[in-house]
MIMIKE-527141 format. One record per residue: residue number from 1; residue in three letters; z, y, x of N, C-alpha, C, O, CB in turn. Coordinates in steps of 0.001 Angstrom, whole numbers, m for minus. Glycine has a CB too. Example, Ala and Ser with C-alpha at 12.3 -4.5 7.8 and 13.67 -1.06 7.14 Angstrom:
BEGIN
<atom k="1" r="ALA" n_z="7800" n_y="m5690" n_x="13190" ca_z="7800" ca_y="m4500" ca_x="12300" c_z="7800" c_y="m3300" c_x="13200" o_z="8465" o_y="m3319" o_x="14236" cb_z="9046" cb_y="m4473" cb_x="11308"/>
<atom k="2" r="SER" n_z="7080" n_y="m2250" n_x="12850" ca_z="7140" ca_y="m1060" ca_x="13670" c_z="7870" c_y="30" c_x="12900" o_z="8039" o_y="1138" o_x="13409" cb_z="5725" cb_y="m598" cb_x="14084"/>
***
This chain:
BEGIN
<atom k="1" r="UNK" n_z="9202" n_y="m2734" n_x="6201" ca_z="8635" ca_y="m2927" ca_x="4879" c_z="9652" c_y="m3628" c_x="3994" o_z="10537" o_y="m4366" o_x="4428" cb_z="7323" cb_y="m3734" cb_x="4954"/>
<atom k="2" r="UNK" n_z="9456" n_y="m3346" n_x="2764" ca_z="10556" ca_y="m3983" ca_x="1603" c_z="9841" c_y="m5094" c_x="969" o_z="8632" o_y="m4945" o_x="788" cb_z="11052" cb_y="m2853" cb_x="310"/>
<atom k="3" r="UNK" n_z="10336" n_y="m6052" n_x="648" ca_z="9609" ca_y="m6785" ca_x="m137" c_z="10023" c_y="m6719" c_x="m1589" o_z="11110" o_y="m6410" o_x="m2076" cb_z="9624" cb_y="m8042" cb_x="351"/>
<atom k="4" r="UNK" n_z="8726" n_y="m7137" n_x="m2245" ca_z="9204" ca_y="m6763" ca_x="m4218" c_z="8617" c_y="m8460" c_x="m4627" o_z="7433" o_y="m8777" o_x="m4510" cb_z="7751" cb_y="m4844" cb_x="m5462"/>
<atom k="5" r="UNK" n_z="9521" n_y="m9251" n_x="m5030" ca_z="9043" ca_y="m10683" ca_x="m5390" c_z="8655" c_y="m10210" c_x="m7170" o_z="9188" o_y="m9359" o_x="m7882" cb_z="10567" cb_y="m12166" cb_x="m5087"/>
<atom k="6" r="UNK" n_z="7600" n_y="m11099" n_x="m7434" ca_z="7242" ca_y="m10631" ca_x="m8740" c_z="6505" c_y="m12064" c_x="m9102" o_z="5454" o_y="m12592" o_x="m8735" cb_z="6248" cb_y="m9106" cb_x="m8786"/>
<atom k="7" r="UNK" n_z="7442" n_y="m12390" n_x="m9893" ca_z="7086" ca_y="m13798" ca_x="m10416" c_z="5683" c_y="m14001" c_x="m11164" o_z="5004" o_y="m14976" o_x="m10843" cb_z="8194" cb_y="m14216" cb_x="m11418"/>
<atom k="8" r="UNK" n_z="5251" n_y="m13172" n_x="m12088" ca_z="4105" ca_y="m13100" ca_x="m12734" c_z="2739" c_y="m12806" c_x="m11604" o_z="1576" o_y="m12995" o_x="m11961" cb_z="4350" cb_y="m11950" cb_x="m13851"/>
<atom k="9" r="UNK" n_z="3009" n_y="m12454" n_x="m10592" ca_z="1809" ca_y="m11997" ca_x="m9305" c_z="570" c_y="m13360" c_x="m9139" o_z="m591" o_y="m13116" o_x="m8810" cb_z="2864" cb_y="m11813" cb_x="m7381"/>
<atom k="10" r="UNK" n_z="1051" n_y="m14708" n_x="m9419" ca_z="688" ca_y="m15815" ca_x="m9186" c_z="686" c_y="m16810" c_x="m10347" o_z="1583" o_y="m17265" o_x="m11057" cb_z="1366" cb_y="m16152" cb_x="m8218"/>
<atom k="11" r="UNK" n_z="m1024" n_y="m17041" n_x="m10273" ca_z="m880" ca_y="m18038" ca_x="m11249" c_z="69" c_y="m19393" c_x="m11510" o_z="557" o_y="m19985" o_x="m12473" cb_z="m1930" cb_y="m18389" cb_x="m11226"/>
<atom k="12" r="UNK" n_z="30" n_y="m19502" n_x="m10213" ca_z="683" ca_y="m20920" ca_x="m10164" c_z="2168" c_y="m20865" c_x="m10871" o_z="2923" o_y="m21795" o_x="m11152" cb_z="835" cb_y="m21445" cb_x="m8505"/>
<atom k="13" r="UNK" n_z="2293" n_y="m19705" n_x="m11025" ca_z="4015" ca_y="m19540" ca_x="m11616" c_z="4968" c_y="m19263" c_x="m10182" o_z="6113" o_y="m18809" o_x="m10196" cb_z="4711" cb_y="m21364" cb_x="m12540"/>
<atom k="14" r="UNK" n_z="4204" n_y="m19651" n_x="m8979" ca_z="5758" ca_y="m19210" ca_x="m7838" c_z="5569" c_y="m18118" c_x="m7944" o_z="4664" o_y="m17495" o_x="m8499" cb_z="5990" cb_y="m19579" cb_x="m6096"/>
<atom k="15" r="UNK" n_z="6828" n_y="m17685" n_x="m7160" ca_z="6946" ca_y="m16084" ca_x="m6773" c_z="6271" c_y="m15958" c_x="m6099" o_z="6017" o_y="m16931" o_x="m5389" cb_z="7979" cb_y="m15442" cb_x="m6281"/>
<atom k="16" r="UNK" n_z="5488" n_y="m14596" n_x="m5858" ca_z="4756" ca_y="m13729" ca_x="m4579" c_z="5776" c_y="m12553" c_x="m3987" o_z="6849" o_y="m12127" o_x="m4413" cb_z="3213" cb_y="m12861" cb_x="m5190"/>
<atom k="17" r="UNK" n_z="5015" n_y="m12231" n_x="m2876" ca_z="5944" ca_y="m10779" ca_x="m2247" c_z="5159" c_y="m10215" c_x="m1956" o_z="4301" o_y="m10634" o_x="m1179" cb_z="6935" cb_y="m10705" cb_x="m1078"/>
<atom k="18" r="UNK" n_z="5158" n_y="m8936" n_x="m2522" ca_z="3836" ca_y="m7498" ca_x="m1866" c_z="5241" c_y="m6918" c_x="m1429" o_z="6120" o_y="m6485" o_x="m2174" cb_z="2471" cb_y="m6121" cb_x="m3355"/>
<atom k="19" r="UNK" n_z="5250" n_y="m7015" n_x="55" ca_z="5571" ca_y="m6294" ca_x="801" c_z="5050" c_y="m4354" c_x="782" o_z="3826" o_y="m4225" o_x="778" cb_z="5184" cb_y="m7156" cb_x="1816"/>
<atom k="20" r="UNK" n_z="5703" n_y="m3249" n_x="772" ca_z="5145" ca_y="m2361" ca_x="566" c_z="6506" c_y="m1368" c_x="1599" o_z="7673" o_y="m1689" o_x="1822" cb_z="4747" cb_y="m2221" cb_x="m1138"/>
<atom k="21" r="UNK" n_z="5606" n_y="73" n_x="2104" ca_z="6396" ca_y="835" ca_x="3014" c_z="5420" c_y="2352" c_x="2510" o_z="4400" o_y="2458" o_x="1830" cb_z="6343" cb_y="161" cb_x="4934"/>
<atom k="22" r="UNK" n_z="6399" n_y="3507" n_x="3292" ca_z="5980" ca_y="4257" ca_x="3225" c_z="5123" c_y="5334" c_x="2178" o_z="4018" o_y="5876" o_x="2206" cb_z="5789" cb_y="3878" cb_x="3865"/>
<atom k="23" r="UNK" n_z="6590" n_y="5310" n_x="1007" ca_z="5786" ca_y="5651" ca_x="m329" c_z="6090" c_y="7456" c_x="203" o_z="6777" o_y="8123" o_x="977" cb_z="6676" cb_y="4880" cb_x="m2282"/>
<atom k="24" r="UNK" n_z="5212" n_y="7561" n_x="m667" ca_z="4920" ca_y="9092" ca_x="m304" c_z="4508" c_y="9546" c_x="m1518" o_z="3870" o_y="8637" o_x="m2049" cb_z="3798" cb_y="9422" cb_x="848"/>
<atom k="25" r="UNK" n_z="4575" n_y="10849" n_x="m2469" ca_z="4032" ca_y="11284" ca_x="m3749" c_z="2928" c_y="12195" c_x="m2792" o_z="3075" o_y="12685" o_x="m1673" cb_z="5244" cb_y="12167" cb_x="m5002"/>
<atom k="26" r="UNK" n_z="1504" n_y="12203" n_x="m3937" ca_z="615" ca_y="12957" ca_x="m3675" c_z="446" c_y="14067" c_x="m4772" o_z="m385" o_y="14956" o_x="m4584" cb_z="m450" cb_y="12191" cb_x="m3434"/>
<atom k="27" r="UNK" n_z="1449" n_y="14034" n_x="m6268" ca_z="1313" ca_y="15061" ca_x="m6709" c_z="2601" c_y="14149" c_x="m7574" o_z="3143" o_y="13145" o_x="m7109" cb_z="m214" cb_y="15739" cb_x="m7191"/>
<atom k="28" r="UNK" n_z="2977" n_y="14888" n_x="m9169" ca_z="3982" ca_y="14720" ca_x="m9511" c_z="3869" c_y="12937" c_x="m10245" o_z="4750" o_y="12142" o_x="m10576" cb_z="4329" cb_y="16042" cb_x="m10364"/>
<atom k="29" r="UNK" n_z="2350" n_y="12860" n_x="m10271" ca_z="1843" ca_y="11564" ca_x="m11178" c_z="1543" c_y="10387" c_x="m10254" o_z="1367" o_y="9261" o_x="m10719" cb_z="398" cb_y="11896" cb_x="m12072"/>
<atom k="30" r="UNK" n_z="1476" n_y="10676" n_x="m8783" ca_z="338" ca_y="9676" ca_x="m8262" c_z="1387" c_y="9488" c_x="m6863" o_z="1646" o_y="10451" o_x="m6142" cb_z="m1633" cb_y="10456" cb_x="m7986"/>
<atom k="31" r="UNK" n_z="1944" n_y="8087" n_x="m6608" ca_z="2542" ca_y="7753" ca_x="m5742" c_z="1839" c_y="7133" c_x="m4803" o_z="1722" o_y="5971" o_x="m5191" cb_z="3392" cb_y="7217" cb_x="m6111"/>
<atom k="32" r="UNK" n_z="1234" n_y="7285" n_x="m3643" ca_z="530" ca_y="6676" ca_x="m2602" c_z="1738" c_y="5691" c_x="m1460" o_z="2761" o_y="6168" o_x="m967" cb_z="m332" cb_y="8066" cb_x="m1796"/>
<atom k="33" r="UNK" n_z="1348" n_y="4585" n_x="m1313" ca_z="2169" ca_y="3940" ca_x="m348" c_z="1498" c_y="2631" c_x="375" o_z="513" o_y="2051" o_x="m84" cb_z="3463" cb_y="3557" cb_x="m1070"/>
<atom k="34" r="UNK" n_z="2212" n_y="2237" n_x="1628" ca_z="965" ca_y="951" ca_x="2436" c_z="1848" c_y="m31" c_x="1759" o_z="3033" o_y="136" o_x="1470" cb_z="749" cb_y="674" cb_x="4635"/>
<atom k="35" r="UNK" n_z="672" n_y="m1706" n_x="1418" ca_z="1663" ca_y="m2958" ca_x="979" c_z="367" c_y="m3710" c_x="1845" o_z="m722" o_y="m3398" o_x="2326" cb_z="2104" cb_y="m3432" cb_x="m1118"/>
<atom k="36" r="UNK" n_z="1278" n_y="m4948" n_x="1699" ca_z="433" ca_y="m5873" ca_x="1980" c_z="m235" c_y="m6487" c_x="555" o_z="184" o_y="m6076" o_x="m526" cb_z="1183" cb_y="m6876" cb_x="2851"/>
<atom k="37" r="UNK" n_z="m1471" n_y="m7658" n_x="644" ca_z="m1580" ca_y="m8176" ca_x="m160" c_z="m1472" c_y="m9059" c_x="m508" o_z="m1647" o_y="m9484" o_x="634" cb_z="m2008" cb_y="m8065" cb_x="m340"/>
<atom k="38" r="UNK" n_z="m1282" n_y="m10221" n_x="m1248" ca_z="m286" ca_y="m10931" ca_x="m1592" c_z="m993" c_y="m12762" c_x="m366" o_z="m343" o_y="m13711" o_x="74" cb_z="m214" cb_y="m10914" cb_x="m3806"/>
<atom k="39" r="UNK" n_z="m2344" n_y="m12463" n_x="m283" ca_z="m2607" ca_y="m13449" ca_x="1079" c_z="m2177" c_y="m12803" c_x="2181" o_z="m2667" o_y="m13452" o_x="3105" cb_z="m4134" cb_y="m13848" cb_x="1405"/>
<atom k="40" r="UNK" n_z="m1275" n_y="m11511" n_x="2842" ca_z="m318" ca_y="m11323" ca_x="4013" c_z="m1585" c_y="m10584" c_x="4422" o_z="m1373" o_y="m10252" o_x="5588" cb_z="450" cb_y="m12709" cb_x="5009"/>
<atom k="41" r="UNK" n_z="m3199" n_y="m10010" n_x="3944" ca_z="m3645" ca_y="m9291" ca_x="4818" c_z="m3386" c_y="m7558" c_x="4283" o_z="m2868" o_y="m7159" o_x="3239" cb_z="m5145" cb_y="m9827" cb_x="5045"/>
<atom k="42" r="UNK" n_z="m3932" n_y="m6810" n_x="5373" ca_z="m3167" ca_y="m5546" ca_x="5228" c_z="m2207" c_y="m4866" c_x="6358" o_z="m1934" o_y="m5575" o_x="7326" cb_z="m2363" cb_y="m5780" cb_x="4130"/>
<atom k="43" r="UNK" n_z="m1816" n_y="m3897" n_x="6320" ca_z="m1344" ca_y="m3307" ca_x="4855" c_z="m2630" c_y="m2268" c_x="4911" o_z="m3346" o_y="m2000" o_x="5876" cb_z="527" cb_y="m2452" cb_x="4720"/>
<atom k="44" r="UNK" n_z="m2683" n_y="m1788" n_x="3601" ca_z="m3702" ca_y="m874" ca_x="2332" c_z="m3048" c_y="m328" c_x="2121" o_z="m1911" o_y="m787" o_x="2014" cb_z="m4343" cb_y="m1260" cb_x="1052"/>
<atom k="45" r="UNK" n_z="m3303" n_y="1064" n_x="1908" ca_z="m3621" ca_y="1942" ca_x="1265" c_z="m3666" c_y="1934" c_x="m382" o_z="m4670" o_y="1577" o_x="m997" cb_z="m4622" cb_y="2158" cb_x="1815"/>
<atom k="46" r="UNK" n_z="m2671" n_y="2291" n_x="m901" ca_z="m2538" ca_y="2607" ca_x="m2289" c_z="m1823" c_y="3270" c_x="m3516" o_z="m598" o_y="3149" o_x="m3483" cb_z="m2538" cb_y="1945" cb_x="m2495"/>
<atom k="47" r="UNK" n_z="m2340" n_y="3951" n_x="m4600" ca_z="m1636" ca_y="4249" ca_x="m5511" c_z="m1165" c_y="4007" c_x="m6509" o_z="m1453" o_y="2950" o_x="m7070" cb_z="m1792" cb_y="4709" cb_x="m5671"/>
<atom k="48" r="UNK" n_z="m368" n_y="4820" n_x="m7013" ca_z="396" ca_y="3826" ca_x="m8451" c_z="426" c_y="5488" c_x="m9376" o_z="991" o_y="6547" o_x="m9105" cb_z="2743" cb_y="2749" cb_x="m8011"/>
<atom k="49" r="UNK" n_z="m575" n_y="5019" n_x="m10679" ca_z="m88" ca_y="6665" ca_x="m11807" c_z="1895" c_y="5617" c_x="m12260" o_z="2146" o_y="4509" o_x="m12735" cb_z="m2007" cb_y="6990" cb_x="m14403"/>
<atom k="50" r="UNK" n_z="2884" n_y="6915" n_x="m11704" ca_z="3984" ca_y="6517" ca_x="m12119" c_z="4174" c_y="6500" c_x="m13683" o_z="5083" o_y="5847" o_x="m14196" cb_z="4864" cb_y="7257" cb_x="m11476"/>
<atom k="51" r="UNK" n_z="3339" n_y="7195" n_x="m14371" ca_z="3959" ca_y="7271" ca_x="m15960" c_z="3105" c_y="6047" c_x="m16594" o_z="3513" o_y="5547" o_x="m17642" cb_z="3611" cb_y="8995" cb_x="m16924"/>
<atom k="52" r="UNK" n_z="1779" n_y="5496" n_x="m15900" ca_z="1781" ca_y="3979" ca_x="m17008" c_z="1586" c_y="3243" c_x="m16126" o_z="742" o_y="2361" o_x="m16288" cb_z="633" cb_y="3640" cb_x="m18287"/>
<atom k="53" r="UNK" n_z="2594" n_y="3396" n_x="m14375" ca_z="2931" ca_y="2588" ca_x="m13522" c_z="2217" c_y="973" c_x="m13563" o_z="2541" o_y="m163" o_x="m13910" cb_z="4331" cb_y="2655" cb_x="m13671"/>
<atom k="54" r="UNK" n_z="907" n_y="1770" n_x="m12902" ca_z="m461" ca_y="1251" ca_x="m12675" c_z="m887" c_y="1192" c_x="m11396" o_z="m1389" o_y="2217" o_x="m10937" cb_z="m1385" cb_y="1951" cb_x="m13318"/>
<atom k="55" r="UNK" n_z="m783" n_y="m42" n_x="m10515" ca_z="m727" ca_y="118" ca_x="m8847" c_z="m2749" c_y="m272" c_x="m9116" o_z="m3377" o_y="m938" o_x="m9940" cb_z="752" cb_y="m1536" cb_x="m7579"/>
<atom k="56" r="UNK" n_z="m3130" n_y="579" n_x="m7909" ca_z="m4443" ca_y="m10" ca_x="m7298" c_z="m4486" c_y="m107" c_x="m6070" o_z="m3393" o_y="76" o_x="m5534" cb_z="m5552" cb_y="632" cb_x="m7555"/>
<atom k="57" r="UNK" n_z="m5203" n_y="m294" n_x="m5493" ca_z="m5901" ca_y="m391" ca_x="m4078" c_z="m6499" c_y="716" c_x="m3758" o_z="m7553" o_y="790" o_x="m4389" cb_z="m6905" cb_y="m1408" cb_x="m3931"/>
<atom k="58" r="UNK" n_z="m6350" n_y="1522" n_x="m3148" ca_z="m7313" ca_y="2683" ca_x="m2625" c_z="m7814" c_y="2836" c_x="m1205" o_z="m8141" o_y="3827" o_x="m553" cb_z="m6675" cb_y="3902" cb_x="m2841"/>
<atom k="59" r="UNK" n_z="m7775" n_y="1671" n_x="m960" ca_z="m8789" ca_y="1937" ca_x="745" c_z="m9463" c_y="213" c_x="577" o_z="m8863" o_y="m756" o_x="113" cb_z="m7314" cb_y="2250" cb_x="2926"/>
<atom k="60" r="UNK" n_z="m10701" n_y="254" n_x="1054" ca_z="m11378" ca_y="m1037" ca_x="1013" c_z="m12253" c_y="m659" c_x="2798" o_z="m12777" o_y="374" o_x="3213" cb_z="m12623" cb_y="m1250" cb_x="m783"/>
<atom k="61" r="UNK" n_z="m12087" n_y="m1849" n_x="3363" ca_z="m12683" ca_y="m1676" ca_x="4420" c_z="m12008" c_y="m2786" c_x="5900" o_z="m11453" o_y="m3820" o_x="5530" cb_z="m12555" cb_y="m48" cb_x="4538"/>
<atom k="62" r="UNK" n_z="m12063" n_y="m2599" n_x="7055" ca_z="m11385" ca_y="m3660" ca_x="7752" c_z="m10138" c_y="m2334" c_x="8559" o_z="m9866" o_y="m2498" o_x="9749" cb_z="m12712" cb_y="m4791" cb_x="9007"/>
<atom k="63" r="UNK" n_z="m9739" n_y="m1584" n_x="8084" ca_z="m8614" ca_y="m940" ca_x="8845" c_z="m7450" c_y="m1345" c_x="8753" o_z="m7208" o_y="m2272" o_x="7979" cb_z="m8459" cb_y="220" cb_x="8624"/>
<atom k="64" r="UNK" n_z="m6404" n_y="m738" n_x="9541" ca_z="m5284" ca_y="m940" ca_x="9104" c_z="m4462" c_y="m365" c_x="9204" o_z="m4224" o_y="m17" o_x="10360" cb_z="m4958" cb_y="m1640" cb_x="9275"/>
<atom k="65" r="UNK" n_z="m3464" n_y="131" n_x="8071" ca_z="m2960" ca_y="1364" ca_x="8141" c_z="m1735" c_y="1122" c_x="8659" o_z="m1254" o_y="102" o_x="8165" cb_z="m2952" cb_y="2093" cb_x="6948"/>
<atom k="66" r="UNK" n_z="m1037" n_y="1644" n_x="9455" ca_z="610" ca_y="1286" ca_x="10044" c_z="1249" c_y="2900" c_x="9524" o_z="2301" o_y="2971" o_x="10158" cb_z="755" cb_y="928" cb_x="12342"/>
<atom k="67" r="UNK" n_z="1139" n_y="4015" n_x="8813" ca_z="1829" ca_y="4842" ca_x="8240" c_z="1441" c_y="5934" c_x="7571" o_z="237" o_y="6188" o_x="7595" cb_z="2474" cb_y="5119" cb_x="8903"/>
<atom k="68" r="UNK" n_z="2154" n_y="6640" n_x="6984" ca_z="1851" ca_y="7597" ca_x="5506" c_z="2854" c_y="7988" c_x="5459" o_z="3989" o_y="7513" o_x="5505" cb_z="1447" cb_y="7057" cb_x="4063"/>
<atom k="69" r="UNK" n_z="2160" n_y="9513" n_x="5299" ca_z="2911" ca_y="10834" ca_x="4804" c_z="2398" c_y="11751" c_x="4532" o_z="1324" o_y="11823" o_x="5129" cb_z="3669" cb_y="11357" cb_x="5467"/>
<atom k="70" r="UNK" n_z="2702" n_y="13094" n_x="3502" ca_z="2442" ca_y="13631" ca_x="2710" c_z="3102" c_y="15055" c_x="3238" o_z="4099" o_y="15111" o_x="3958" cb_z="2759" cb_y="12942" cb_x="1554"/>
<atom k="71" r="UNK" n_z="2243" n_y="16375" n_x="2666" ca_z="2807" ca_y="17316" ca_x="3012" c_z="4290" c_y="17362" c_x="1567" o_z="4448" o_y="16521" o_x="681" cb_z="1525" cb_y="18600" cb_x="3191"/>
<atom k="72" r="UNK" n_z="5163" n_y="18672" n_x="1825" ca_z="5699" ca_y="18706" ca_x="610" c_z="5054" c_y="18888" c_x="m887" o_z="5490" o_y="18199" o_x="m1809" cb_z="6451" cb_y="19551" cb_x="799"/>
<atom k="73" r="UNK" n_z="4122" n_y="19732" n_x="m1074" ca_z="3166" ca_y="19820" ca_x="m1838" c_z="2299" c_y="19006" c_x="m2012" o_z="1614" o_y="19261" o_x="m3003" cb_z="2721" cb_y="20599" cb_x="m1681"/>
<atom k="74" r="UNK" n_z="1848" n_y="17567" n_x="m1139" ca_z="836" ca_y="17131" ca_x="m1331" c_z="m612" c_y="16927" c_x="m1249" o_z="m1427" o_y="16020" o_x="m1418" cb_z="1000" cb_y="17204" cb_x="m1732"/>
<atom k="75" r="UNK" n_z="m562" n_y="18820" n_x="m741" ca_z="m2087" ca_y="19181" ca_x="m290" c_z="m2570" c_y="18035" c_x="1071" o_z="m3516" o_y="17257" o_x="947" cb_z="m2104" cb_y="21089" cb_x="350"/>
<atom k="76" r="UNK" n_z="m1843" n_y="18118" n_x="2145" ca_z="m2426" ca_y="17022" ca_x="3019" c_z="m1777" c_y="15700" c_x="3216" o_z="m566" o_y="15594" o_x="3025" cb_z="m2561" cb_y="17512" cb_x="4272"/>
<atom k="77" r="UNK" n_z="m2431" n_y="14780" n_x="3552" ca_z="m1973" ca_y="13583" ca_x="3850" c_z="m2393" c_y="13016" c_x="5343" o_z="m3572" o_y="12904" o_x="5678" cb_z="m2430" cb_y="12738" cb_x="2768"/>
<atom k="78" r="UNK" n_z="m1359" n_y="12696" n_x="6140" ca_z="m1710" ca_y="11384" ca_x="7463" c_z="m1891" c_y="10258" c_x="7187" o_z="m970" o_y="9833" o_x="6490" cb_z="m731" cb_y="11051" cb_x="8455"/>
<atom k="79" r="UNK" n_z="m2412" n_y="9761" n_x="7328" ca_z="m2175" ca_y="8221" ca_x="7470" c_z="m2370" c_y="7589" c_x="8806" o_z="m3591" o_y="7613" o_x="8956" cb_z="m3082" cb_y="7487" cb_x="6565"/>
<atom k="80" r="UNK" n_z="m1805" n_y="7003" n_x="9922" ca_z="m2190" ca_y="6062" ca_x="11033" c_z="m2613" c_y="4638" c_x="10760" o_z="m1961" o_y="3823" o_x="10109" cb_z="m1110" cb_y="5962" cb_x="11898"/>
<atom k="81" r="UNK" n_z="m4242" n_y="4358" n_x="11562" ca_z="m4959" ca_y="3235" ca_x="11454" c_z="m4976" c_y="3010" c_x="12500" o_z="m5045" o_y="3819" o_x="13425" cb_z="m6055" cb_y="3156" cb_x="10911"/>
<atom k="82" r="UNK" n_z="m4899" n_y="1573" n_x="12569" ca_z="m5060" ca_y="739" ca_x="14231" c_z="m6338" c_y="m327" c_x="13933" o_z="m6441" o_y="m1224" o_x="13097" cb_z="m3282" cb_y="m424" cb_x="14815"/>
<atom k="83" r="UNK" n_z="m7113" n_y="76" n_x="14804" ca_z="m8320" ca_y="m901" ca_x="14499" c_z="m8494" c_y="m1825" c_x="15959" o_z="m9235" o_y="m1581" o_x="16911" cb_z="m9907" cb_y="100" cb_x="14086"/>
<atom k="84" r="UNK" n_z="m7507" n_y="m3006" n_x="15767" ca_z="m7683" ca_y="m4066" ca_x="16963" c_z="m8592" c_y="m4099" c_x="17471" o_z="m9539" o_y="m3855" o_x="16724" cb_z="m7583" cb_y="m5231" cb_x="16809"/>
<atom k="85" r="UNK" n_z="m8979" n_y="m4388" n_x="18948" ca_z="m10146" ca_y="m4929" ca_x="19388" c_z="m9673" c_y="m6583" c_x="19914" o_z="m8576" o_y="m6997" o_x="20290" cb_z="m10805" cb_y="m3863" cb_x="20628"/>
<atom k="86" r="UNK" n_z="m10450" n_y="m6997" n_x="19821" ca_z="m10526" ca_y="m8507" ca_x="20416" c_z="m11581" c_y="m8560" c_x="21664" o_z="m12708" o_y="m8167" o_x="21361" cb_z="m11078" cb_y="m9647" cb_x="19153"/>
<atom k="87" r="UNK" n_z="m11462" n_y="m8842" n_x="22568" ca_z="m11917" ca_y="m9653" ca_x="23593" c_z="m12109" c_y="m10350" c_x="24281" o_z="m11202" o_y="m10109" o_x="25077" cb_z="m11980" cb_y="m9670" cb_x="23897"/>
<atom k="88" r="UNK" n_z="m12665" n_y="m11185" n_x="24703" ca_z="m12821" ca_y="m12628" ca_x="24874" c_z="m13269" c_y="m12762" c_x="26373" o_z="m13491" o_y="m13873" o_x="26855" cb_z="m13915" cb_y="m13284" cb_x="23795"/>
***
């Protein structure tokens, strides 16, 4: 994963790091890629419209995605989720 420090991410004024991997285009407008979020949980699932380069969140839930990819066209997408178990 790469990290992107972005000073404005945090009120407090420090820097944050959204870590982010595995960008992939889903059509010519819509870049899908996994980041973390800026409390280190994750990584999610998300897109960004590149022309008014607008990131969201697009998966809500307790998964977790470890990779992403895209056909050339876009029509399909993988993604790999690992859903820990804990046992005690």
């Amino acid at each position: 994963m790469s990290g992107v420090s972005n000073p404005e991410a945090h009120p407090s004024g420090s820097p944050s790091t959204i870590r982010a991997c595995h960008p992939t285009f889903r059509d010519r407008r819509t870049l899908l890629y996994l980041a973390t979020a800026e409390d280190g949980s994750g990584p999610w699932l998300n897109a960004m419209d590149v022309r008014r380069r607008e990131p969201r969140r697009i998966s809500f839930g307790v998964e977790t995605y470890t990779s992403l990819a895209a056909s050339l066209d876009g029509s399909r997408l993988v993604v790999t989720v690992a859903n820990p178990k804990g046992t005690l």
